[in-house]
Steps between C-alpha positions, in 0.01 A plus 500: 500500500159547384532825547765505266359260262181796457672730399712331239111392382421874517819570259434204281163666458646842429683370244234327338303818496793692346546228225142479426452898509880483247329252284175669450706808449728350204195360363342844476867642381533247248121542389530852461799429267332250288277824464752778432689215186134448371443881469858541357425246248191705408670839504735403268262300260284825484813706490579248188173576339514882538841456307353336183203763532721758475759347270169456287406850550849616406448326162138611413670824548792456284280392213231799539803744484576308208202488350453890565843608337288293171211710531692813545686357211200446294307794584818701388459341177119592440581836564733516242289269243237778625753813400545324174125420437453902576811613260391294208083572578676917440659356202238419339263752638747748316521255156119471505479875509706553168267286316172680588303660212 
């Protein structure tokens, strides 16, 4: 009988061992996903961030291709004011010269 009663003490003690080494390793488990949901939340915070950068960036261009087509725009114009400014300085080159003495 005590024989008997040992090794029921011997599996009792297994199975403390086994619950204690199942514990430790849910703890870890459950650490380690604490972990992973705390990088997630960063990852998608930063992800969130690199979307307004770039939504930003994507609107700084839009308004420098904007304000280029107005340069191109204006600088068009001075080279026509320019053309003009030339034709009429021949103009009156040429009227000038029919009043010389």
């Amino acid at each position: 009988m005590k024989k008997g009663i040992n090794k029921i003490n011997e599996f009792m003690q297994m199975i403390a061992s086994s619950v204690e080494e199942q514990s430790s390793a849910t703890n870890e488990i459950s650490q380690n996903i604490s972990l992973s949901s705390k990088n997630i939340t960063e990852s998608t915070i930063n992800l969130t961030q690199n979307s307004i950068a770039t939504q930003n960036i994507a609107k700084d261009i839009a308004e420098l291709d904007i304000s280029t087509k107005e340069i191109s725009i204006n600088s068009n114009k001075v080279n026509e004011k320019s053309q003009e400014l030339s034709d009429l300085s021949s103009h009156l080159s040429r009227l000038i010269e029919k009043f010389k003495i």
